[in-house]
C-alpha positions in Angstrom: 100.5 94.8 116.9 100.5 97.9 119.0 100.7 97.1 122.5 104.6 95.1 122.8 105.5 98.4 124.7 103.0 97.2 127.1 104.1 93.7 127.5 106.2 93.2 130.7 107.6 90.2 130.1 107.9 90.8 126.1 110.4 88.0 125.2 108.1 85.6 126.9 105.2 86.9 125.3 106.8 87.0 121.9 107.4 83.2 122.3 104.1 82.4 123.2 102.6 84.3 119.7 105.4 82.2 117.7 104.5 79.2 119.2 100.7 79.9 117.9 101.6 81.0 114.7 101.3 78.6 111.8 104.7 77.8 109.7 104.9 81.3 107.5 102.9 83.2 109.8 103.9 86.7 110.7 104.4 88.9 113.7 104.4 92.9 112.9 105.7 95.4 116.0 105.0 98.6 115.5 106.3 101.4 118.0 106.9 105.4 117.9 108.7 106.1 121.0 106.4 108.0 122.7 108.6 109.3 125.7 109.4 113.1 126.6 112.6 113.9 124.1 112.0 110.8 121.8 113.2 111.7 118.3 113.9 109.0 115.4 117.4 108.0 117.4 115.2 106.5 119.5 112.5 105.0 117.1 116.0 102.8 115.0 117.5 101.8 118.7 113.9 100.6 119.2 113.8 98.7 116.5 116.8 97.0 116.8 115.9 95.6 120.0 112.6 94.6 118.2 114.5 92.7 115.7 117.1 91.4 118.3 114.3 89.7 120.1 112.6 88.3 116.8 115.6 86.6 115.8 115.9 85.4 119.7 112.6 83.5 119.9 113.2 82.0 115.9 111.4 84.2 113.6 113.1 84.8 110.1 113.0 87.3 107.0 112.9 89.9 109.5 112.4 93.4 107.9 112.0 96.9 109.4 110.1 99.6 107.7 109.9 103.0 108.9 107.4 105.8 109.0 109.1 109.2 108.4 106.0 111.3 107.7 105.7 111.9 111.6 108.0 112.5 114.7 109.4 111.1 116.1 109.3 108.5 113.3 107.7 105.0 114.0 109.2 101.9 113.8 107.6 98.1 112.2 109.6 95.2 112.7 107.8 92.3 110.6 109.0 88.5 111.0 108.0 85.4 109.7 107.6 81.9 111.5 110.3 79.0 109.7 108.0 77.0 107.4 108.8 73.6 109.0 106.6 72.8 111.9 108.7 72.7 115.6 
């Protein structure tokens, strides 16, 4: 999903795609800082918050995979719904 930098309320609307997710489901954020200066520093403190607010809302097995090939670099945070139902 391309559009969490858009979001203005992004917790709340990170909760709200967890709560539809099935158990295993995924949620993907990807982001390249896009503002004047940005360079990779910015693209891992960005991810960081991503994956700060994945583990807030209950999402697990979160990983972050970069892409270096451009610059600034972009960032995808991937997490996974718990398996048991809520």
């Amino acid at each position: 999903m391309v559009v969490a930098m858009f979001w203005s309320n992004s917790r709340a609307t990170l909760t709200t795609l967890v709560k539809r997710l099935r158990p295993s489901g995924q949620v993907a954020l990807t982001v390249q800082p896009r503002m004047k200066g940005a360079n990779d520093e910015d693209t891992i403190r960005v991810g960081s918050l991503i994956c700060e607010a994945m583990r807030a809302v209950g999402l697990t097995d979160i990983r972050t995979e970069y892409l270096n090939d451009i610059s600034p670099s972009a960032v995808c945070v991937i997490g996974r719904k718990c398996e048991t139902p809520d």
